[in-house]
C-alpha positions as CSV (number, residue, x, y, z in Angstrom):
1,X,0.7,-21.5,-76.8
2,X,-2.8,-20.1,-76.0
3,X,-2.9,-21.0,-72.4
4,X,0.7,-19.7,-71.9
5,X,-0.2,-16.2,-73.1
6,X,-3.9,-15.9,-71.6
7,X,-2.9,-15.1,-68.4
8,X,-0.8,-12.1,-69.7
9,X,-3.6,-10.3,-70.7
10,X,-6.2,-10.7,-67.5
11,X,-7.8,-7.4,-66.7
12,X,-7.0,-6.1,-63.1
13,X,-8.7,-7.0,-60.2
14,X,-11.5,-4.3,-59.3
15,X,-11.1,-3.4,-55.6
16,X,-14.0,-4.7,-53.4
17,X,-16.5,-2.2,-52.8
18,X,-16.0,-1.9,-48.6
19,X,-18.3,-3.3,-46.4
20,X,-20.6,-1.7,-43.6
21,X,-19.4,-3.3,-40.4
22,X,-22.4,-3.8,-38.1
23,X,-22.4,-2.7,-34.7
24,X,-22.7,-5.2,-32.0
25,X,-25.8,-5.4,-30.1
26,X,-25.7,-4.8,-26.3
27,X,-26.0,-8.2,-25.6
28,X,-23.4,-9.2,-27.8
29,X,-21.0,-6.7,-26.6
30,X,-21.6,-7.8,-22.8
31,X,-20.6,-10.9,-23.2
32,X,-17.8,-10.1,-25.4
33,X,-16.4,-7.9,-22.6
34,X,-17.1,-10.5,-20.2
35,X,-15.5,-13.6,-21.8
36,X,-12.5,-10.8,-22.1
37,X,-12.3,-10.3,-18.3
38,X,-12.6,-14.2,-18.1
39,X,-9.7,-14.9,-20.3
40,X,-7.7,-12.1,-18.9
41,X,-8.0,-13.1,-15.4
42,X,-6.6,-16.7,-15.8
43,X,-3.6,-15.7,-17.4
44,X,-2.7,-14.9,-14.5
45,X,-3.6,-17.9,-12.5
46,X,-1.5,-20.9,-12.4
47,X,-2.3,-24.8,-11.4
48,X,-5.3,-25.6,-8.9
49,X,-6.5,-22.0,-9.0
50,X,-6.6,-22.0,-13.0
51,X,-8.9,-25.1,-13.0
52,X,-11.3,-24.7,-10.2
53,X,-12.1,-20.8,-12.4
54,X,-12.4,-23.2,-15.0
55,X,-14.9,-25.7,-13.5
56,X,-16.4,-23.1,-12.0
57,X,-17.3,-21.3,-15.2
58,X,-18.7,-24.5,-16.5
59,X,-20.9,-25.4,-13.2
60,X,-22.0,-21.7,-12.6
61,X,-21.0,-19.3,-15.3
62,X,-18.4,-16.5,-16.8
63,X,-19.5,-14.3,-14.7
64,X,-19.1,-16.3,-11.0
65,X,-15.9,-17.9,-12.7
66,X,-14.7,-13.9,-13.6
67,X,-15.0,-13.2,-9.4
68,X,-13.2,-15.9,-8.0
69,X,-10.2,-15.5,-10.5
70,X,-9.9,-12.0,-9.4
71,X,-10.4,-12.6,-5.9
72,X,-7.8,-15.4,-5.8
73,X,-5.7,-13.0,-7.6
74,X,-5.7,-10.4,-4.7
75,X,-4.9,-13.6,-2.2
């Protein structure tokens, strides 16, 4: 009968005191922007073109991968 009744009376939760949200440094924030542009850009690639971005961004970078997506895009 205790254990049926003790969660009757629980106190409410106290609200979580809010939390400072730290700014990104620059260097954070570049590459976040980057690996945006990267994922952005092969959406709208399909097949051969999709993977050699891909293999490119492993051999050479975001950034080299970022230009040849968009400059197959224009093609």
């Amino acid at each position: 009968m205790q254990a049926a009744l003790a969660g009757a009376f629980r106190t409410p939760a106290k609200p979580r005191p809010e939390q400072k949200v730290k700014k990104a440094s620059p260097k954070v924030a570049r590459a976040r922007k980057l690996q945006g542009q990267y994922l952005g850009s092969l959406k709208s690639l399909t097949g051969a073109d999709r993977a050699n971005v891909k293999q490119m961004a492993n051999d050479k970078g975001v950034g080299e991968a970022v230009k040849l997506a968009l400059s197959l895009k224009k093609a």
